[in-house]
C-alpha positions in Angstrom: 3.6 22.7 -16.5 5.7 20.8 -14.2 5.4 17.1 -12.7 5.1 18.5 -9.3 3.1 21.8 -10.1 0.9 22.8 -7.2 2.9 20.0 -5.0 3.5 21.4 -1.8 6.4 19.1 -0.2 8.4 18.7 2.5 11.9 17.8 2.4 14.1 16.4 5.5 18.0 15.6 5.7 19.5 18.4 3.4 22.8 19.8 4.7 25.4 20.8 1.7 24.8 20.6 -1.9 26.0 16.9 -2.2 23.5 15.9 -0.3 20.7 13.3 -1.7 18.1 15.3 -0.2 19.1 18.5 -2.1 19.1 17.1 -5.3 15.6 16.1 -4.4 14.6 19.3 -3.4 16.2 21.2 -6.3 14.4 19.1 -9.2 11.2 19.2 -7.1 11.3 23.2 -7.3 12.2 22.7 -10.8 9.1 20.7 -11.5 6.8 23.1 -10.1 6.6 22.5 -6.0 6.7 24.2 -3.2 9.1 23.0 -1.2 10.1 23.5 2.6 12.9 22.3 4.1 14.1 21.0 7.8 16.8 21.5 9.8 18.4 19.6 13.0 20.6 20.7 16.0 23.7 22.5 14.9 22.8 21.1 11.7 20.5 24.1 11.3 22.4 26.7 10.7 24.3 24.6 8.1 20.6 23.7 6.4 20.3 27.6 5.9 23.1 28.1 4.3 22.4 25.3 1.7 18.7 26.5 1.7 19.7 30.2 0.2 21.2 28.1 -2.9 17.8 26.5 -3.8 15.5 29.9 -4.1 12.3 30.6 -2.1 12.4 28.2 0.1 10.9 30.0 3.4 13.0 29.9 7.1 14.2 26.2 7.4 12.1 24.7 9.9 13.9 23.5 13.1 12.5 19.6 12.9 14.5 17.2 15.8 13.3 13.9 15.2 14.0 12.8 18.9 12.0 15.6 20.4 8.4 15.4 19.9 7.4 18.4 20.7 9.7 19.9 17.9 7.6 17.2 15.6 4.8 18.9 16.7 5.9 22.2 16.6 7.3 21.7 12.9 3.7 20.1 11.8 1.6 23.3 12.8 4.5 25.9 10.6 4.0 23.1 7.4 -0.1 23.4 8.5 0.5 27.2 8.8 2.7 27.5 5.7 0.8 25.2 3.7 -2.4 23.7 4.7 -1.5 20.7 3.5 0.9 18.0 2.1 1.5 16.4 -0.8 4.9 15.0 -0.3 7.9 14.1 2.2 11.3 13.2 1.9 12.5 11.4 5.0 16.2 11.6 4.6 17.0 11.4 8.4 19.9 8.8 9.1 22.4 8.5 11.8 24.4 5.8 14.1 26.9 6.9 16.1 30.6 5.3 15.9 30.4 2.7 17.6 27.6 1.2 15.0 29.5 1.5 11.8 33.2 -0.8 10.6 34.0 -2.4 13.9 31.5 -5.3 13.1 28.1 -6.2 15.4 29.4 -6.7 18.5 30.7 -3.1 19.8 28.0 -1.4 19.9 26.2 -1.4 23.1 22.6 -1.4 22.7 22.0 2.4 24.0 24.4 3.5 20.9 22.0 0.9 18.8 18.7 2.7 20.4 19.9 6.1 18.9 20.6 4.9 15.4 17.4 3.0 15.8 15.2 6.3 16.6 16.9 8.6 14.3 17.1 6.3 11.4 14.4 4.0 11.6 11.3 4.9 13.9 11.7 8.5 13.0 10.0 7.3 9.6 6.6 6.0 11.7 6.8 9.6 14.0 7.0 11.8 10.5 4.5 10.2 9.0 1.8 10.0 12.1 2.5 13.8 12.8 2.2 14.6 9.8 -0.9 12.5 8.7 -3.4 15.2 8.8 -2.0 17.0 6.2 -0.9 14.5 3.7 -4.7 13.2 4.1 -5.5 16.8 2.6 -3.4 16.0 -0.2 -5.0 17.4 -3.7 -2.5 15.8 -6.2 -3.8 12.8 -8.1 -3.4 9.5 -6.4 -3.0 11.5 -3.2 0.2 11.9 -0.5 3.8 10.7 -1.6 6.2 9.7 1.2 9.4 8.7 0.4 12.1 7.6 2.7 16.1 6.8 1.1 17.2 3.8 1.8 20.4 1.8 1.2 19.2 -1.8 0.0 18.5 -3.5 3.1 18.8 -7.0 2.0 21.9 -7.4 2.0 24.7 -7.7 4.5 27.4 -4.8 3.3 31.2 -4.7 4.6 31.3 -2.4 7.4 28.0 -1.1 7.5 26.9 -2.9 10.1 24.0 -1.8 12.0 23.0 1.0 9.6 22.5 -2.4 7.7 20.2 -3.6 9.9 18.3 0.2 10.2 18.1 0.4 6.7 16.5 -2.9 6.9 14.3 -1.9 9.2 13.3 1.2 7.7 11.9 -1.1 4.9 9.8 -3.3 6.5 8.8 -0.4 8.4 7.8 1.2 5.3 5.3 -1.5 4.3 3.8 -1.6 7.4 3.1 2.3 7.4 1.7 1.8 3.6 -0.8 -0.8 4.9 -2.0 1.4 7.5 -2.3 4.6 5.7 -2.9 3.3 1.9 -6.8 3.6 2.6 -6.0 7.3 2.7 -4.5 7.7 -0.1 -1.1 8.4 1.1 1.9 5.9 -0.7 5.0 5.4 0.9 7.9 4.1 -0.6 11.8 3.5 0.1 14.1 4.7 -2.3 17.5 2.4 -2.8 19.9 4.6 -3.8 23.6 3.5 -4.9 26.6 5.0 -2.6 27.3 8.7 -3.4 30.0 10.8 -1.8 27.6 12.8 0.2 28.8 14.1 4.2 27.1 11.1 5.6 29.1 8.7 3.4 32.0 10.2 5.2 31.2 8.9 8.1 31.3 5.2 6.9 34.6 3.6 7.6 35.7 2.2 4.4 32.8 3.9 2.2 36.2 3.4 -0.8 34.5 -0.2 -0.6 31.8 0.8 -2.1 33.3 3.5 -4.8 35.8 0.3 -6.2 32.9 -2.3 -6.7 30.0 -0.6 -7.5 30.5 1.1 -10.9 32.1 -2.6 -12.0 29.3 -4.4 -11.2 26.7 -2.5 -12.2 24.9 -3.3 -15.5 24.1 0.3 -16.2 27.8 1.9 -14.1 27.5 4.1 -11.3 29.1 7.6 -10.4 29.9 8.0 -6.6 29.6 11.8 -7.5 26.4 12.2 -9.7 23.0 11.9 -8.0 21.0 13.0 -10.4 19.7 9.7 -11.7 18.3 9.5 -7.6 16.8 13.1 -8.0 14.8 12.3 -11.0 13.7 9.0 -9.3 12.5 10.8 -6.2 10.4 13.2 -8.5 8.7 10.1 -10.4 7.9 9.0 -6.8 6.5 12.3 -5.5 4.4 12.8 -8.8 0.9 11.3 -9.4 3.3 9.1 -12.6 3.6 6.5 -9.8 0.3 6.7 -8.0 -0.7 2.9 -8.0 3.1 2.2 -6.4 3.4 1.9 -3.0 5.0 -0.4 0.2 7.9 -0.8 -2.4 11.9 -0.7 -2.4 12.6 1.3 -6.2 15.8 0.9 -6.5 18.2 3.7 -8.1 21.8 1.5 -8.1 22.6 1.2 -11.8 21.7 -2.5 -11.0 24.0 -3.8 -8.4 21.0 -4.7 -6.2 20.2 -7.6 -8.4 23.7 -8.8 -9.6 25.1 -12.0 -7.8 
């Protein structure tokens, strides 16, 4: 028997196989869940394809994080599917240009608003929609949210305001743990080290990252190997960590805590 046996979770953010969020979803199916997975925009079609290489997944569900009534419309097919939920992956991110390697004062605030509501608040809207069914959670401990995060105490070259969403999402996170610990859902942010996924394509200079990290971390870091980040998430989503919540767990080899 699986970690996740009888899990039934939802998984955001997967587009091609390098994706963080497909890693998650492939060890969660591995472990025993049931596992349903979202799609955005023209993303969508993109998400399908990916989907048919992870198995019985169902039809990816169409999940816009800016339109609420696709939120809502995306809560009654996981109610319909499922009945309930034992686990989410919010791996939603996005800034638009203008936010990212030109440094903090480009950006007008509308282009700041979007990467604000995709990346940040979309956290708070997932989690309220969704409430209801990760309140009918039957796995030990209850409901596991987990949202991936990119360690958000630090200042990092040319991340800029993703920085300061990533940030954000964290303190966010606790906030959301206080108000919905009582109900036995646990939400935690998961710090993962850079990997060459699509979205770290879209980070000018992301070779920044690739040249540093793997020196100064204690335990070395592969930009192409998420698997350590996978097995992480599982941990999280399993009833193994079901006294841990409101927390940063860091999957970074180290570098988080190195000066």
């Amino acid at each position: 028997m699986g970690l996740l046996t009888d899990h039934r979770i939802l998984v955001t953010g997967v587009l091609t196989e390098d994706s963080l969020a497909f890693g998650i979803a492939k060890r969660a199916l591995e472990e025993g869940a049931t596992v349903a997975l979202t799609g955005a925009g023209r993303g969508t079609s993109l998400t399908r394809r990916t989907a048919r290489k992870l198995g019985d997944v169902g039809e990816v569900i169409e999940l816009d994080v800016t339109q609420p009534d696709q939120i809502a419309s995306a809560v009654e097919e996981v109610s319909e599917r499922f009945a309930r939920l034992d686990g989410l992956v919010h791996a939603i991110g996005f800034a638009p240009q203008t936010c990212l390697g030109s440094g903090m004062f480009n950006a007008p605030f509308e282009d700041v608003a979007v990467a604000m509501q995709i990346s940040t608040y979309s956290l708070a809207a997932l989690v309220g929609a969704f409430r209801p069914l990760l309140q009918k959670s039957e796995a030990l401990g209850g409901a596991s949210v987990i949202a991936l995060d990119f360690d958000g105490s630090r200042a990092y070259p040319k991340y800029d305001w993703m920085g300061v969403m990533k940030a954000g999402l964290e303190s966010l996170g606790r906030y959301l743990s206080r108000e919905v610990g009582p109900e036995h859902i646990r939400i935690n942010m998961l710090a993962a080290g850079p990997i060459r996924t699509m979205a770290a394509k879209s980070i000018p200079g992301f070779q920044i990252f690739e040249d540093s990290w793997d020196e100064r971390a204690p335990l070395g870091w592969d930009v192409y190997d998420s698997s350590a980040v996978a097995d992480t998430a599982v941990a999280l989503l399993s009833p193994l960590l079901r006294a841990t919540t409101a927390s940063v767990i860091h999957a970074d080899g180290g570098f988080h805590a190195m000066g």
